[in-house]
N, C-alpha and C positions, 0 to 999 in steps of 0.2 A: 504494500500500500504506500503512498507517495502520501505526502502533504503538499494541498493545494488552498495556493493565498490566491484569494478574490478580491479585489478591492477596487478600488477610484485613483488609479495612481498618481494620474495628472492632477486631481484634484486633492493631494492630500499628500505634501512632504514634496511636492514637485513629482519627478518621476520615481518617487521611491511610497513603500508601503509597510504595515507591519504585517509581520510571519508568525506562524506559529511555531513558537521555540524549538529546541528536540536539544535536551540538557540529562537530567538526571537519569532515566533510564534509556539507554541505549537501545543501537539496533545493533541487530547479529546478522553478517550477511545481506538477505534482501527485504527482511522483516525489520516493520516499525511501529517501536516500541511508541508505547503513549507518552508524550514529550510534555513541558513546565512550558508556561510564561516570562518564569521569573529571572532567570538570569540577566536576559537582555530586554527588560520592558522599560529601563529608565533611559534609553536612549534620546537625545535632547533632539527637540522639535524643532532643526535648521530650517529656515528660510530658505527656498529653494534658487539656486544662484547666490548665494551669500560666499559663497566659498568658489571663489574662481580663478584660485592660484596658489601656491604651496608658498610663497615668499622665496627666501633664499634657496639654493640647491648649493646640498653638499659633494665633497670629491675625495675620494679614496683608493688607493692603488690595492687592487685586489685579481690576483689572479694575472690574468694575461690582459687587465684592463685596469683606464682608470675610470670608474662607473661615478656618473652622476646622481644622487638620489634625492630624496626628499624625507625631512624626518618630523614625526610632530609626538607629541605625547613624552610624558615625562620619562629621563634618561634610565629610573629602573624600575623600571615598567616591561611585564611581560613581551616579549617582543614578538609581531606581526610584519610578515614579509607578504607584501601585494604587490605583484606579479601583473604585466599588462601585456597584450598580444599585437598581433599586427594586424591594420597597421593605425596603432592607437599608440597612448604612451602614457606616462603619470597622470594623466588629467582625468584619465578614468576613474580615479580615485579620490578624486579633489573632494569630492562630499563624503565618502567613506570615510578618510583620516583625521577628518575633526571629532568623527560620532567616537570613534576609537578612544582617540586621544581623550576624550571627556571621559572615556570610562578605565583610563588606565593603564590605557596600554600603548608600550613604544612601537609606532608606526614607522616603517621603510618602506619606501615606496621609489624603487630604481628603475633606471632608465633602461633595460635591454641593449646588448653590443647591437650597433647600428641608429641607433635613437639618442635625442636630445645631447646632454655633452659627455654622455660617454665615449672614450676614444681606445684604441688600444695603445697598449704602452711601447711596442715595434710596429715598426711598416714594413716588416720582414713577416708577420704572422699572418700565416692565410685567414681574410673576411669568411668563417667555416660559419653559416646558419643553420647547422645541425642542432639536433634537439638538444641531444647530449651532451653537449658543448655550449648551448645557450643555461641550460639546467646546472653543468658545470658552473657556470658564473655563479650562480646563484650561492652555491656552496662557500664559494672561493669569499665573497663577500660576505659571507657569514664568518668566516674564518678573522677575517679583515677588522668586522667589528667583532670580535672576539664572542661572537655569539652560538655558543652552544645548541641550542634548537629553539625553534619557532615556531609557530601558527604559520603556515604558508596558504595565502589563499590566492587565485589569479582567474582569467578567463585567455579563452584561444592560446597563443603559444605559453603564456602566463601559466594557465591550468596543466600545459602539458610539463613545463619543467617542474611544476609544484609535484606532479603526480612522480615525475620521474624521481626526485628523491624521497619521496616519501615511501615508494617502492623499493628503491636501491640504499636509500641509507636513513632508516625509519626513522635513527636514535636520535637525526638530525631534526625531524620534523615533529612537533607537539600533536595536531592535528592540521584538517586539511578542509577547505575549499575550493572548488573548480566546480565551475560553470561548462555545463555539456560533461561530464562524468569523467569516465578513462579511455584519458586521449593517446596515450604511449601504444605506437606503432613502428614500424620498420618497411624498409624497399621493398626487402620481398613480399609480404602483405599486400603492397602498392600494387604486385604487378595482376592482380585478381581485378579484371575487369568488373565494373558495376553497371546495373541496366542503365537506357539510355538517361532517363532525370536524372538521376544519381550522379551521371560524371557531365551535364550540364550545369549542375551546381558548381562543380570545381572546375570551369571555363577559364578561370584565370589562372590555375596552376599549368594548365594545360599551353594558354599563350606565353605565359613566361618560361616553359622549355625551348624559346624560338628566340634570336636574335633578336627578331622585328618584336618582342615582348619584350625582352628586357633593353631595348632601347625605346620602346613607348614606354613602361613604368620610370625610365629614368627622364625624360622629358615630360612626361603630365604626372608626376606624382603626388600633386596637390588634388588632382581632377579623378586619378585614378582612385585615391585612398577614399576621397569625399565619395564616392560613387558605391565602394567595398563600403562606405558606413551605409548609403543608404539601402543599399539590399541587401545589408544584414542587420539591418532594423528599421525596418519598414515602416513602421507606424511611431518610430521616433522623432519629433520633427525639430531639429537640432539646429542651432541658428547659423550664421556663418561665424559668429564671435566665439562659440565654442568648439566647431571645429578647429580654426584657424589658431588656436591655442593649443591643439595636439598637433597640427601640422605641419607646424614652428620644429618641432623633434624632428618631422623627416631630412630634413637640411643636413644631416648629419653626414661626412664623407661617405661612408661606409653602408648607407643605409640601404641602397639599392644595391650595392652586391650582397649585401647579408640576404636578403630578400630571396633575392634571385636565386642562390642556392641553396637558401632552406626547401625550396619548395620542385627546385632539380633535381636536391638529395632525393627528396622523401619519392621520390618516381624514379630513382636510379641512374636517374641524367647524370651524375655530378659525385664525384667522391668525396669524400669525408679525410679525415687524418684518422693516420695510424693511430696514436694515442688514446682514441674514443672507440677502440675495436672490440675492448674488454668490456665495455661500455654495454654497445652496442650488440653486440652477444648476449650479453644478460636481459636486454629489453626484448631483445626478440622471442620471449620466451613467456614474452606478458606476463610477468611477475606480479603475484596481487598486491596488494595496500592495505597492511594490517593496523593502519594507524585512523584513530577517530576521523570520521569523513563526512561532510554533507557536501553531494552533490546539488548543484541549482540549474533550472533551464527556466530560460522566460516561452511566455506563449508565440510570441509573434518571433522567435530567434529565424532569421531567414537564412544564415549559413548554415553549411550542412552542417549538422549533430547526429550525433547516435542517440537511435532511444533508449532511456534508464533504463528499461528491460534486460538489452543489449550486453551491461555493465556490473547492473548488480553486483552478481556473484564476485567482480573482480574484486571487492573491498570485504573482506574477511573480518575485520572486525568492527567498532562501533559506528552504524551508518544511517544513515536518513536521507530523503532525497526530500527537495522541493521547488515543487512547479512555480512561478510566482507569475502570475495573470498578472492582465492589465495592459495588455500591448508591448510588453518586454520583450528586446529583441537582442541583441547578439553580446553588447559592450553592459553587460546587465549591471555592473556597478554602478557606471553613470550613469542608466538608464532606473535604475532601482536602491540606490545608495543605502537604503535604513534597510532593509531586505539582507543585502551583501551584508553591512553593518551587524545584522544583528546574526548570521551565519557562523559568522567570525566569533562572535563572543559566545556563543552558543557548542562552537564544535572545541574551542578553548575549556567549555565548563563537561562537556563531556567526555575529554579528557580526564582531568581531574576527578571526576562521578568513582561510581562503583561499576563493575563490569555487568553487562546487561543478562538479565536473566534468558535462559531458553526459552524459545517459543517454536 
């Protein structure tokens, strides 16, 4: 059974709404348990558009980059890494990280290699958009702020590095959010043909295996991205001021080869580095995620997702799924911010909970 939020979204917190919690007693598997209110009900009633910039951005050498971030919430405070996808960037999260930070907790909120002003730290390291490698980051900057394990929550490439450590290195992750469930995949998987809809949805992975794509994405990248928002949320009707404020990240040197060969890799076009083989072996073997998890999908998501069904099983221990109505579509934190908000503090407390009974 899935939990399904109804509500007026537009009319009530801007594009976001409240959820029904899933705290104290847990899910096992694909079963869900009976969930609390109470963890996340004091979530404060933002003005919608009131938050429409992180202020300063921080910089730190981590890994094989120096990653931009954005930090809010007091310095020791649980700490929560939100993860953003393409081709989106921090601002997915701008209403997210104040709800957080009011209740506690130390918010990150990083820029993805190829985005805003994260840069790599040689121009001898191959632009690699592999997952496992983008997922890599992730670690390496936890390492960097000396952060032992975290809340990882993200959507599109966001969702799928959260999933991939949460899979590959649990100890690291507290619990998890992702939007569209379990996204960890491999080339070979790719090469299974899907019926005709199925691989009209992914029309743009398909143009950017072609020259003549990845020199349109690098010439209209403002136009293409804006276009990728609007038919992966459909019924978002997002102004030019707030695009134009995640768009700012595409500028980035690196941003359209990162792109290009994330999306070559995952079709076989394009090789990877040796380094991520070990890596990349072990995913392919879809490892499940035994770590506290609530999945979210909005109603109106227009890029391709998997349905829950699909997934379930992949998360072995405490799980919940939630539908969140109202015309949610693909970037659902920005699109749904007290929703993602209250996910987060909710799969936080089910952590900490007691282990879910049998059902």
């Amino acid at each position: 059974m899935s939990e399904q939020i109804n509500h007026e979204r537009r009319n009530f917190f801007g594009m976001a709404a409240m959820t029904i919690a899933a705290t104290q007693l847990g899910i096992t598997a694909a079963a869900v348990a009976q969930t609390s209110n109470e963890p996340a009900k004091h979530l404060p009633a933002i003005k919608p558009g009131a938050n429409s910039s992180f202020g300063s951005i921080k910089q730190i050498d981590a890994g094989l980059l120096n990653v931009g971030y954005a930090e809010a919430g007091p310095a020791g405070g649980a700490p929560v890494l939100l993860l953003h996808g393409w081709p989106y960037d921090i601002h997915s999260f701008v209403e997210v990280a104040p709800q957080l930070a009011s209740a506690g907790y130390r918010v990150l909120v990083p820029y993805v290699r190829g985005y805003g002003s994260t840069r790599f730290l040689s121009n001898e390291t191959m632009r690699n958009g592999q997952p496992s490698a983008v997922a890599k980051d992730v670690v390496a900057l936890m390492d960097a702020l000396k952060i032992e394990k975290a809340v990882l929550a993200g959507f599109d490439w966001g969702a799928r590095s959260a999933d991939i450590i949460a899979a590959l290195w649990p100890e690291r992750c507290q619990g998890l959010v992702s939007v569209s469930g379990y996204l960890i995949g491999n080339p070979k998987a790719e090469e299974m043909p899907l019926p005709p809809k199925a691989e009209l949805d992914w029309w743009y992975q398909f143009y950017f295996a072609t020259e003549r794509g990845r020199a349109g994405y690098e010439k209209y990248t403002h136009d293409f991205a804006k276009l990728i928002w609007q038919l992966a949320s459909p019924k978002w009707h997002f102004d030019d001021a707030t695009f134009d404020r995640s768009a700012a990240a595409f500028s980035n040197p690196d941003h359209v080869r990162i792109s290009i060969h994330n999306y070559r890799w995952r079709l076989g076009l394009a090789d990877g580095e040796r380094q991520y083989d070990a890596i990349e072996e072990r995913l392919a073997t879809a490892p499940v995620i035994g770590v506290p998890t609530l999945t979210l999908e909005g109603d109106a998501n227009g890029a391709p997702h998997p349905d829950p069904s699909a997934y379930a099983k992949k998360f072995t221990g405490k799980y919940g799924h939630r539908l969140i109505r109202g015309g949610i579509g693909h970037n659902l934190p920005q699109e749904a911010p007290r929703d993602f908000a209250k996910a987060v503090i909710d799969v936080a407390h089910m952590a900490e909970g007691p282990a879910p009974a049998q059902r």
